[in-house]
Structures are given as C-alpha cells and as structure tokens.
C-alpha positions as CSV (number, residue, x, y, z in Angstrom):
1,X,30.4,41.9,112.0
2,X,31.5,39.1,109.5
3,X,29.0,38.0,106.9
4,X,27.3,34.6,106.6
5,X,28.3,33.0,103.7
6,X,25.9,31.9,101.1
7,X,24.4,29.0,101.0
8,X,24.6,27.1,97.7
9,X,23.8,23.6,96.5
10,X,25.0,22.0,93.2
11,X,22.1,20.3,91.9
12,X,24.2,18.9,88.5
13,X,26.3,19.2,85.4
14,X,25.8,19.7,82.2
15,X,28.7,18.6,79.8
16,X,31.6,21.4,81.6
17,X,28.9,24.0,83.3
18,X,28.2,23.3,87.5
19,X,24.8,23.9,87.9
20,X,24.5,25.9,90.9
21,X,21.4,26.6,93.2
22,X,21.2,29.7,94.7
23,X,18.9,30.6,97.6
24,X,16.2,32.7,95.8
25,X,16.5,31.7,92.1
26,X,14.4,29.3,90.7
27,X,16.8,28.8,87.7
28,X,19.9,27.1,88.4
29,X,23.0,29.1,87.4
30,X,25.5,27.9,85.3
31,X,29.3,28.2,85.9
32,X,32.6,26.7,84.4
33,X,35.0,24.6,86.2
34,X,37.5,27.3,87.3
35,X,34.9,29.3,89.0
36,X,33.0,26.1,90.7
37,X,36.5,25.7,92.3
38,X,37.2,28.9,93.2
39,X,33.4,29.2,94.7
40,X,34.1,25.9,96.3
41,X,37.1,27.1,98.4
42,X,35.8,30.6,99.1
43,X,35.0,31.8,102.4
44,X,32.0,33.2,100.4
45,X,30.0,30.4,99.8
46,X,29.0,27.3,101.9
47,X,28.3,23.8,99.9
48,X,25.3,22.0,100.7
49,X,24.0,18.9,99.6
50,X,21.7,16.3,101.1
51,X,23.3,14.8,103.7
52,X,24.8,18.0,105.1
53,X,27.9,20.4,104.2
54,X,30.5,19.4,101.3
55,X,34.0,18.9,102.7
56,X,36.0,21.8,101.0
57,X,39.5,20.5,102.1
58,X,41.7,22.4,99.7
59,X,43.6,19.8,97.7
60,X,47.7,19.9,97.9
C-alpha cells in the first residue's frame, strides 16, 4: 500500500526561509531554499494553494 503524500501549503517567505504549513501545526515551519525544492519535487509532499495543487514540473 503506497502512502498519501502530505499535504502542505506555503503560506509565505520571510527574507530566504519558505514558510510551510503543515496539516496539524499551528506554527508555520520554516525551511531554506534547497529543501523547499527538494520538498517541492518529492513524491512526499503535495503543494496546495488556493486555487488547487501547485504544478511541480521539474525544471530542465
């Protein structure tokens, strides 16, 4: 049985830190720019954001 991935938002930036919402946390967690990319192309984690998923076409 494969796992669901998790379903994050990004709710904002703050100077080089994603601010990422988790399901569950009221705090936003903060992550640099290499792992926001690698989150954003893993199998891991689904994007969402108001008007449905993020397109996570990998550039190149």
């Amino acid at each position: 049985m494969k796992k669901q991935p998790v379903k994050v938002q990004l709710v904002g930036k703050n100077n080089d830190r994603y601010q990422i919402k988790f399901p569950y946390l009221e705090t936003p967690v903060e992550v640099n720019e290499q792992l926001y990319s690698k989150m954003l192309y893993s199998d891991q984690y689904q994007f969402r954001n108001t008007t449905g998923t993020v397109n996570r076409t990998h550039p190149g």
